[in-house]
N, C-alpha and C positions, 0 to 999 in steps of 0.2 A: 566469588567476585561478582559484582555487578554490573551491570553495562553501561550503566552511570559512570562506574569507576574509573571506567576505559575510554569514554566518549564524553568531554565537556561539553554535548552541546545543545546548551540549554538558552533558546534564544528571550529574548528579554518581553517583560508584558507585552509590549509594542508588538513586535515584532514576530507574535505566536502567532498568529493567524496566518501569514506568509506561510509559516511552514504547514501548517493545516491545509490549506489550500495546495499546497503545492501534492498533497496527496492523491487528488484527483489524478495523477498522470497514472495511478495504479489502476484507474479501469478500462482506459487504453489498450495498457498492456496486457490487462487478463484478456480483454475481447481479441486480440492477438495471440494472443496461446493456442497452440492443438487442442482446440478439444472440438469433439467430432459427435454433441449431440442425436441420439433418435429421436428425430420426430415421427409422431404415429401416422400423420398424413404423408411421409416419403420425403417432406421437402429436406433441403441439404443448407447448412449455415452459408450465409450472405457474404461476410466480410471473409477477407483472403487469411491464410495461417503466414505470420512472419516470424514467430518465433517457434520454433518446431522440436528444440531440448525440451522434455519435463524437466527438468534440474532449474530452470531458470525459473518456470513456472513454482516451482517451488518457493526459491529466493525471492521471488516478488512478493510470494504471498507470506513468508515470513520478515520481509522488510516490512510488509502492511502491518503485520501485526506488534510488530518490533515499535515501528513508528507512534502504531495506533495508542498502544500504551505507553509510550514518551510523554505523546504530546496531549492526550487526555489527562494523566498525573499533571503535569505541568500547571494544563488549565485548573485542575480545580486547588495547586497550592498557589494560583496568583491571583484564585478570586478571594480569598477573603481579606485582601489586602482595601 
């Protein structure tokens, strides 16, 4: 089964960019993630950890990929229109 077969949502020529964009909310939320870099010079990461499950970190990064290939297919069956 597919996740097409599951999910109609296929938004219209118009309207693919919206959700393209709306993608951008996924580097937010990795820069949010646990993760606890070494840096060689001792410094320690800048921004605060808000999301502190790996499991979510997960799901983000496979909604990204999920998404990523939705809406790249998409784009290239509605350009040769």
């Amino acid at each position: 089964m597919l996740l097409d077969d599951v999910f109609r949502l296929q938004p219209s020529r118009k309207y693919l960019i919206v959700g393209v964009l709306l993608r951008l909310v996924f580097v937010p939320l990795f820069l949010f993630c646990n993760y606890q870099p070494k840096f060689e010079d001792g410094s320690k990461r800048i921004l605060p950890v808000l999301i502190h499950n790996d499991w979510v970190f997960w799901i983000i990064g496979a909604l990204m990929g999920i998404t990523s290939g939705h809406f790249s297919s998409l784009a290239m069956m509605y350009c040769p229109r």
